[in-house]
KOLTOR-822538 format. One record per atom (N, C-alpha, C): residue number from 1; chain; x, y, z; residue in one letter. Coordinates in steps of 0.02 Angstrom, whole numbers, plus 50000, padded with zeros to 5 digits. Layout:
<rs>
{r NUM, "A", {X, Y, Z}, "A"}
...
</rs>
This chain:
<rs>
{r 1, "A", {49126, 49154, 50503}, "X"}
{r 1, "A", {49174, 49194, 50466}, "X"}
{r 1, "A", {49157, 49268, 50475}, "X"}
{r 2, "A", {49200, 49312, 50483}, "X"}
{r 2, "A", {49193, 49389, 50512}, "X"}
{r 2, "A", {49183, 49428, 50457}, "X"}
{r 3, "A", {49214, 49413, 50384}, "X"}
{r 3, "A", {49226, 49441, 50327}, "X"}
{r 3, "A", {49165, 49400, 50261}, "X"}
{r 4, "A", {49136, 49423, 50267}, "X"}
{r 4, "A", {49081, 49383, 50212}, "X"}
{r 4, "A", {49091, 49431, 50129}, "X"}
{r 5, "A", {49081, 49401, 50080}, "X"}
{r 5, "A", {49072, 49432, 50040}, "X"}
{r 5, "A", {49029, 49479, 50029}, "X"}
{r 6, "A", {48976, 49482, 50068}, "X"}
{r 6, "A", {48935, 49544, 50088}, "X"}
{r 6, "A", {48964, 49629, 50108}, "X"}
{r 7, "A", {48991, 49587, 50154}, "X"}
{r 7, "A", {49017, 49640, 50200}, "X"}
{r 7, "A", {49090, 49688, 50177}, "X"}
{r 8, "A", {49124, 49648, 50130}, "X"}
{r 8, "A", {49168, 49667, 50096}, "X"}
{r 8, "A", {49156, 49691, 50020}, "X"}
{r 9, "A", {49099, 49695, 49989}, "X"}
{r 9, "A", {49068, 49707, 49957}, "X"}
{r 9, "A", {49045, 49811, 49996}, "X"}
{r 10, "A", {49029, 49779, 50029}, "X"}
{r 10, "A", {48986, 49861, 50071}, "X"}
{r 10, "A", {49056, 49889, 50089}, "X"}
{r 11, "A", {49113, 49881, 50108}, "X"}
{r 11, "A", {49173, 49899, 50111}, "X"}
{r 11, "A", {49196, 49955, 50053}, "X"}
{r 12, "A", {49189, 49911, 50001}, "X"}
{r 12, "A", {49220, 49936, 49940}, "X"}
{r 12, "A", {49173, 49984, 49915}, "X"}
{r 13, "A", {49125, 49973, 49892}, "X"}
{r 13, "A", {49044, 50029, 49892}, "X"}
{r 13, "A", {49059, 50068, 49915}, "X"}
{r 14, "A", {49076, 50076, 49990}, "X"}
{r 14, "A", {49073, 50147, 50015}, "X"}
{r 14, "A", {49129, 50176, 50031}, "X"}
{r 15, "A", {49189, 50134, 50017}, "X"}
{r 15, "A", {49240, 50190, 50016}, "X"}
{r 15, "A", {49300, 50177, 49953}, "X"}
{r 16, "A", {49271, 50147, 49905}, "X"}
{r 16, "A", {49319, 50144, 49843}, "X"}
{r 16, "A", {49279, 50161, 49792}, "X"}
{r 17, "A", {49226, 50184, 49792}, "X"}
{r 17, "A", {49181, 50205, 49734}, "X"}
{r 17, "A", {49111, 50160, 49720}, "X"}
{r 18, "A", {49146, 50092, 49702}, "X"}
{r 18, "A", {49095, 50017, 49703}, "X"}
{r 18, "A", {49096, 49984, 49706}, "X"}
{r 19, "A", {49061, 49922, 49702}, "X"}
{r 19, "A", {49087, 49879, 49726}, "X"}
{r 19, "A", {49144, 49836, 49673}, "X"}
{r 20, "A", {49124, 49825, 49632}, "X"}
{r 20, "A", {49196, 49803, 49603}, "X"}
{r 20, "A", {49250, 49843, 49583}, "X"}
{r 21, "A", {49264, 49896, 49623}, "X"}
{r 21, "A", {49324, 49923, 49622}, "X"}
{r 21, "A", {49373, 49923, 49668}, "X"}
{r 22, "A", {49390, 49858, 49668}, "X"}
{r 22, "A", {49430, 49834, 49738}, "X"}
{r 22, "A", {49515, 49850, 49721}, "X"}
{r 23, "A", {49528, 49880, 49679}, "X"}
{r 23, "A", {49601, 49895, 49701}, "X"}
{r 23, "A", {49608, 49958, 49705}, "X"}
{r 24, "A", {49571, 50007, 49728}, "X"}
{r 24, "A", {49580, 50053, 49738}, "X"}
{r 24, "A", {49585, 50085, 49810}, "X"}
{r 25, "A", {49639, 50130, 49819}, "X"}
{r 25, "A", {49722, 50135, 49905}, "X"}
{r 25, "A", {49637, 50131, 49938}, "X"}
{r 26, "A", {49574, 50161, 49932}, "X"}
{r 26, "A", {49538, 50191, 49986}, "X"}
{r 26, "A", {49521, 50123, 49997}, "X"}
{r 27, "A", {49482, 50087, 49952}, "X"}
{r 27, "A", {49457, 50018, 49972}, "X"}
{r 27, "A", {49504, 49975, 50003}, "X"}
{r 28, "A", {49553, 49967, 49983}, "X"}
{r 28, "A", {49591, 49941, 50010}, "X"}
{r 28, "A", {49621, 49955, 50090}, "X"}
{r 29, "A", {49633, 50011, 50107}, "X"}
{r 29, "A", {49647, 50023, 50179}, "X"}
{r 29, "A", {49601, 50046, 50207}, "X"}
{r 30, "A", {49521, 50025, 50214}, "X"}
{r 30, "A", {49467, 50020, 50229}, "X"}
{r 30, "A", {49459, 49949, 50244}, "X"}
{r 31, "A", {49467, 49917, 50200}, "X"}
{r 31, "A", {49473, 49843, 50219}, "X"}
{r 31, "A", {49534, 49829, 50262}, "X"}
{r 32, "A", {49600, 49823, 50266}, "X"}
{r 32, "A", {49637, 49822, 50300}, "X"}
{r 32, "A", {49623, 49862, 50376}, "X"}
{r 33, "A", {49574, 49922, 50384}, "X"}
{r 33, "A", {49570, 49930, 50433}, "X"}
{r 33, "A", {49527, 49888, 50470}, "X"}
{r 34, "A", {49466, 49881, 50426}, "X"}
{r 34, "A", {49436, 49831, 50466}, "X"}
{r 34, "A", {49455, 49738, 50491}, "X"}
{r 35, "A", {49503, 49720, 50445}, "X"}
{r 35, "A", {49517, 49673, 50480}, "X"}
{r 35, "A", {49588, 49681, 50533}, "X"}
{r 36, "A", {49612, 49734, 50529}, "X"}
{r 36, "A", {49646, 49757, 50602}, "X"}
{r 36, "A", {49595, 49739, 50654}, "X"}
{r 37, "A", {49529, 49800, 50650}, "X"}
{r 37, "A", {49524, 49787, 50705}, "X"}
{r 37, "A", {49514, 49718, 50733}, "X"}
{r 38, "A", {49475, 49705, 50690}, "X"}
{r 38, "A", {49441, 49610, 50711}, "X"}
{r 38, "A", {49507, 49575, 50736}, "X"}
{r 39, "A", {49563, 49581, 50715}, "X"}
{r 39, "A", {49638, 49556, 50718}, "X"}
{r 39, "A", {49659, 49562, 50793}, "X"}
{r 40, "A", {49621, 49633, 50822}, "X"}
{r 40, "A", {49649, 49677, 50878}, "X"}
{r 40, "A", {49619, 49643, 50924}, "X"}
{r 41, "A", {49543, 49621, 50906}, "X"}
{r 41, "A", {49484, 49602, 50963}, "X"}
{r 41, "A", {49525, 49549, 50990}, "X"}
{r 42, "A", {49533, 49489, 50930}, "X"}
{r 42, "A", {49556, 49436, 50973}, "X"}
{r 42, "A", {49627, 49421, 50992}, "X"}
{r 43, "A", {49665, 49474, 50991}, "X"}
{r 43, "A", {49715, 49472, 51010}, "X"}
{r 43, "A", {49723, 49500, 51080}, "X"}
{r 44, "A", {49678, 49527, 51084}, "X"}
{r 44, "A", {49630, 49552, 51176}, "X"}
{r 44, "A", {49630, 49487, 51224}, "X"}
{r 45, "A", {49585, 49450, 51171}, "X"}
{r 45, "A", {49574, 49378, 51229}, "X"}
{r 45, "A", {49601, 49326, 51238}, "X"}
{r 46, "A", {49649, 49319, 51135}, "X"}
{r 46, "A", {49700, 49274, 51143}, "X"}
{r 46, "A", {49761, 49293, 51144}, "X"}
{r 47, "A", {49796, 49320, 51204}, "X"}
{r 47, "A", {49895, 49334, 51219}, "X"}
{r 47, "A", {49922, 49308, 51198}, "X"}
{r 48, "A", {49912, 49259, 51164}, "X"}
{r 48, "A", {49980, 49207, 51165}, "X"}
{r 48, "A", {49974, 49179, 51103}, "X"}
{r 49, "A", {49919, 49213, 51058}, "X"}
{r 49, "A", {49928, 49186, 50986}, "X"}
{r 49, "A", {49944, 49230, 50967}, "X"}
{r 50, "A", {50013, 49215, 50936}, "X"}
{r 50, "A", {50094, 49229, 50914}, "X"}
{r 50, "A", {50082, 49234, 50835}, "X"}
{r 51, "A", {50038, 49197, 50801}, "X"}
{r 51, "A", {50030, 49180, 50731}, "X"}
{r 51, "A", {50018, 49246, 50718}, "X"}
{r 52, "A", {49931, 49250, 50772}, "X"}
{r 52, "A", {49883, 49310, 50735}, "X"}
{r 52, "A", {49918, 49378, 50729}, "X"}
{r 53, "A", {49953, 49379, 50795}, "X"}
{r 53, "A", {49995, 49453, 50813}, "X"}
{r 53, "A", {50058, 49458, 50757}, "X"}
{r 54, "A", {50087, 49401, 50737}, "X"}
{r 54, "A", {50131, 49421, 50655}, "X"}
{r 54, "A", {50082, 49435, 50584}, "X"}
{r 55, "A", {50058, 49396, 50591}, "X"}
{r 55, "A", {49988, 49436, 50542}, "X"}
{r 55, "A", {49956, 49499, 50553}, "X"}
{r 56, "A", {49944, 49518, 50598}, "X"}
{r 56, "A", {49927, 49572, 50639}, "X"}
{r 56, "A", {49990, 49650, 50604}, "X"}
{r 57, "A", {50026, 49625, 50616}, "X"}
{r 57, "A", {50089, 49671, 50601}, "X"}
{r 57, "A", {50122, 49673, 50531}, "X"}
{r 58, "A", {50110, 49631, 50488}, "X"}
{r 58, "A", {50096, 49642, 50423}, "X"}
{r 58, "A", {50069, 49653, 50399}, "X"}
{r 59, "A", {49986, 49631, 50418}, "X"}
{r 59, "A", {49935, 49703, 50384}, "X"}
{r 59, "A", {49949, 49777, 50416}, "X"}
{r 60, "A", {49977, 49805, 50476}, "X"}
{r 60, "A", {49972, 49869, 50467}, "X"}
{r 60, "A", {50054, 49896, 50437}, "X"}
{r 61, "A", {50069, 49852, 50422}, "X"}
{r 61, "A", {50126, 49890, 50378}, "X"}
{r 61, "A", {50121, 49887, 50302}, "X"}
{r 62, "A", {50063, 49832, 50290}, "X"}
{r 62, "A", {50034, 49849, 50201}, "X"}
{r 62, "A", {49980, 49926, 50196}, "X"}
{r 63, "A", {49946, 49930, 50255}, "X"}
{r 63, "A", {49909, 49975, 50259}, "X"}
{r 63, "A", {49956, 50039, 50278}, "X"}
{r 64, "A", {50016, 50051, 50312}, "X"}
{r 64, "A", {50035, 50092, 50307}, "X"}
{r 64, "A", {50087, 50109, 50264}, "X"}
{r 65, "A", {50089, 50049, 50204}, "X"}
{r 65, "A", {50134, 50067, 50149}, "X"}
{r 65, "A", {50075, 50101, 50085}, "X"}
{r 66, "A", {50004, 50084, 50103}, "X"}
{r 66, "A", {49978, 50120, 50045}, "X"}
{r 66, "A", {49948, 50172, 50066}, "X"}
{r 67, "A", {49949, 50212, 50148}, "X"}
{r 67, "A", {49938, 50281, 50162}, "X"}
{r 67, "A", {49975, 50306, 50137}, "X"}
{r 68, "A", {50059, 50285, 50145}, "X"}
{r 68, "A", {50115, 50303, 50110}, "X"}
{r 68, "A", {50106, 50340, 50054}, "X"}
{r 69, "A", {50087, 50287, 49997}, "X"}
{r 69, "A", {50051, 50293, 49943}, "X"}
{r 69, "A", {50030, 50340, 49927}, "X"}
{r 70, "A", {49970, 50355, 49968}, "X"}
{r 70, "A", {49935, 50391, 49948}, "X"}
{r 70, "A", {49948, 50441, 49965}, "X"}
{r 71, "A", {49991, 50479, 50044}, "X"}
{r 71, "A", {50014, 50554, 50047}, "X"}
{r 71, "A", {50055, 50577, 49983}, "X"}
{r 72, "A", {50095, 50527, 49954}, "X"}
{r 72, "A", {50146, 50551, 49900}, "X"}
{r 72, "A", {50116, 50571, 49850}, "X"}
{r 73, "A", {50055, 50533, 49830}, "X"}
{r 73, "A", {50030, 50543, 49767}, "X"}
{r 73, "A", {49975, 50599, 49770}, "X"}
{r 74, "A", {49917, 50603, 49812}, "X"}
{r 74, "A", {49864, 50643, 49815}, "X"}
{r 74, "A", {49857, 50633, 49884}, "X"}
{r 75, "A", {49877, 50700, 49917}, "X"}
{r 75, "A", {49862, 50723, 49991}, "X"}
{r 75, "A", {49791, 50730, 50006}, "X"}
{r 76, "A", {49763, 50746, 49975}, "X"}
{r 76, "A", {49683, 50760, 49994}, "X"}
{r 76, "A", {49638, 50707, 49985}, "X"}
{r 77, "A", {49653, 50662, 49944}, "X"}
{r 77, "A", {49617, 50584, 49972}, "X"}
{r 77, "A", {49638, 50551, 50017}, "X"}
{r 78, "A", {49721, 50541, 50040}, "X"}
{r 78, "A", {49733, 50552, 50108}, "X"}
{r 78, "A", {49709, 50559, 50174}, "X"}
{r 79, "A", {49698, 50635, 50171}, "X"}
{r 79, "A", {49677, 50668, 50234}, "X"}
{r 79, "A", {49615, 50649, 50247}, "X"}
{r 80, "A", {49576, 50633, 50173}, "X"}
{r 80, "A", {49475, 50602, 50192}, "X"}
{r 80, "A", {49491, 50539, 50211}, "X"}
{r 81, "A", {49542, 50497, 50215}, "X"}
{r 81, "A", {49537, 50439, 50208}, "X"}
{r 81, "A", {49552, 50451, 50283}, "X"}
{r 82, "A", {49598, 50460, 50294}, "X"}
{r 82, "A", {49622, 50466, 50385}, "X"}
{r 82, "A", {49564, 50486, 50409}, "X"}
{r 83, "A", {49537, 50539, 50401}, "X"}
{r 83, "A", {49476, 50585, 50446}, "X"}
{r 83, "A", {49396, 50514, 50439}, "X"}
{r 84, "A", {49399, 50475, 50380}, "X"}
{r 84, "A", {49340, 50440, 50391}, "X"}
{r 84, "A", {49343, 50380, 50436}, "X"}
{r 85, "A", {49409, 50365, 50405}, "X"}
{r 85, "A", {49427, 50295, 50450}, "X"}
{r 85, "A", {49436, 50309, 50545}, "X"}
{r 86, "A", {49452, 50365, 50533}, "X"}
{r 86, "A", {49467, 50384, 50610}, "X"}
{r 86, "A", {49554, 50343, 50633}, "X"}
{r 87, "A", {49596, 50350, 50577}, "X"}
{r 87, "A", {49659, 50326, 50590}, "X"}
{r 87, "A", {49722, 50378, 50620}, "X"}
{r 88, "A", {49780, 50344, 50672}, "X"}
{r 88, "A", {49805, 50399, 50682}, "X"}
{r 88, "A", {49869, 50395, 50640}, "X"}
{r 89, "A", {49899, 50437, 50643}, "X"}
{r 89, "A", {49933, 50448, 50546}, "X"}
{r 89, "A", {50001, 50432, 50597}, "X"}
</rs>
């Protein structure tokens, strides 16, 4: 499993405040980025899984409905959030 409670735990810690503060936009599209990428890897080696790549495309449109989010509401957690994640807007 790629996602352990560990690891999603250290997710939220370091970019939503702590760890049990999981609904918060940063933790949240921190996590969504990271399982993009993992999403991305094997969609590298597997072409033709059709499933992962519709899954694939609904997490970055939850993740880009709560950048959304977050330009509307507070631009400057925003802009740290783009600049840490290394996302292109």
């Amino acid at each position: 499993m790629y996602l352990t409670k560990e690891k999603k735990a250290e997710i939220f810690a370091q970019h939503g405040g702590a760890e049990a503060n999981t609904g918060s936009a940063e933790g949240q599209i921190a996590l969504f980025t990271y399982r993009i990428s993992h999403l991305t890897e094997h969609l590298k080696r597997n072409r033709k899984d059709y499933n992962t790549e519709r899954s694939l495309v609904l997490l970055v449109g939850k993740r880009r409905r709560l950048l959304d989010y977050l330009k509307n509401t507070e631009i400057n957690r925003y802009r740290e959030i783009i600049k840490v994640l290394n996302i292109r807007k």
